[in-house]
C-alpha positions as CSV (number, residue, x, y, z in Angstrom):
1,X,-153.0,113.9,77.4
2,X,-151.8,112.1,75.2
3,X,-151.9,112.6,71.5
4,X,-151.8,108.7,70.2
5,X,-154.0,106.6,68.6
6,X,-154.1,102.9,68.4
7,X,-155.5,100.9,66.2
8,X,-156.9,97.5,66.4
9,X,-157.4,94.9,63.9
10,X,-156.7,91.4,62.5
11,X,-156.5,92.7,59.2
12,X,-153.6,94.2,57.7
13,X,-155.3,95.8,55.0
14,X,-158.1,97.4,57.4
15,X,-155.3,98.6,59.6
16,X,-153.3,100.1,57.1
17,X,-156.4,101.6,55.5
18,X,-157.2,103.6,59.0
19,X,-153.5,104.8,59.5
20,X,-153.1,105.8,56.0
21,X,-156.4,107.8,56.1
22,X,-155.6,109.3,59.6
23,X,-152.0,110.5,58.7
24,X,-153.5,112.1,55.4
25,X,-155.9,114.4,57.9
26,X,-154.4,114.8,61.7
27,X,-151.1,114.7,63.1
28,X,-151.7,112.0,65.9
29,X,-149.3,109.6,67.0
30,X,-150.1,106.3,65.3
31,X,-149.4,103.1,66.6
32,X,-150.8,99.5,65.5
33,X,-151.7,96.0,66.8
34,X,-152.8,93.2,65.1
35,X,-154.7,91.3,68.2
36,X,-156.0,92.3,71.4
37,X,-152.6,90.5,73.4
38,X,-150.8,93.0,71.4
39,X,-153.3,96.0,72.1
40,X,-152.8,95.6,75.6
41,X,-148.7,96.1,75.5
42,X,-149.2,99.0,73.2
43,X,-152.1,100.5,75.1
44,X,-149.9,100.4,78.5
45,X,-146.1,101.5,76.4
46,X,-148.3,104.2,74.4
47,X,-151.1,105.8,76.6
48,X,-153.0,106.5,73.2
49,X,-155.8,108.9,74.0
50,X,-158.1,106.8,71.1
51,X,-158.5,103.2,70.4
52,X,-160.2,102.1,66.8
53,X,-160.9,98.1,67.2
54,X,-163.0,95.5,65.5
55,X,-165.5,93.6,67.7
56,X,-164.3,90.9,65.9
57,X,-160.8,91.1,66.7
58,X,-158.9,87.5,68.2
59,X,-158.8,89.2,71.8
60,X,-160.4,92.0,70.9
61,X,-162.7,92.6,74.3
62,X,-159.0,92.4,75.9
63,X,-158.4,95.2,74.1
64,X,-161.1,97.2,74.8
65,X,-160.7,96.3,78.8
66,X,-157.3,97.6,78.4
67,X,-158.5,101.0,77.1
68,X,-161.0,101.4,79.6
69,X,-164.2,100.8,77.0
70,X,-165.2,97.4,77.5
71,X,-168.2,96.5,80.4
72,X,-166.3,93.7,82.6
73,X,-169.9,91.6,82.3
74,X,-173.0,91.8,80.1
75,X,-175.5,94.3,80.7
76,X,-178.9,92.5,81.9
77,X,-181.0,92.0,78.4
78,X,-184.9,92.6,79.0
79,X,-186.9,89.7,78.1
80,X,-190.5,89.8,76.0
């Protein structure tokens, strides 16, 4: 398995914030992409075995479909 992570975000800052943090503490492989277009060649070049991403994300539920996270329709909502 493999022993990347990616990480998601629109935000440079926010990115950098996560990588910075997770090189201080583990010795993953850490990879980057700033929207979910990007995500998805990284996810398929990589193989990371984690994927941090914002919800909010241009692309982002692309991004989550590509890591095998996101539902591919809405779960039914009960009504009251």
């Amino acid at each position: 398995m493999s022993r990347g992570v990616l990480i998601v975000d629109d935000d440079q800052f926010i990115r950098k914030l996560i990588t910075t943090t997770l090189e201080d503490v583990t010795d993953f492989d850490l990879h980057e992409a700033a929207d979910g277009l990007q995500a998805i060649e990284v996810a398929r070049r990589e193989r990371p075995a984690i994927v941090f991403s914002t919800s909010t994300c241009p692309s982002s539920t692309a991004s989550r479909r590509a890591a095998g996270s996101a539902p591919t329709r809405r779960p039914a909502t009960p009504r009251s």
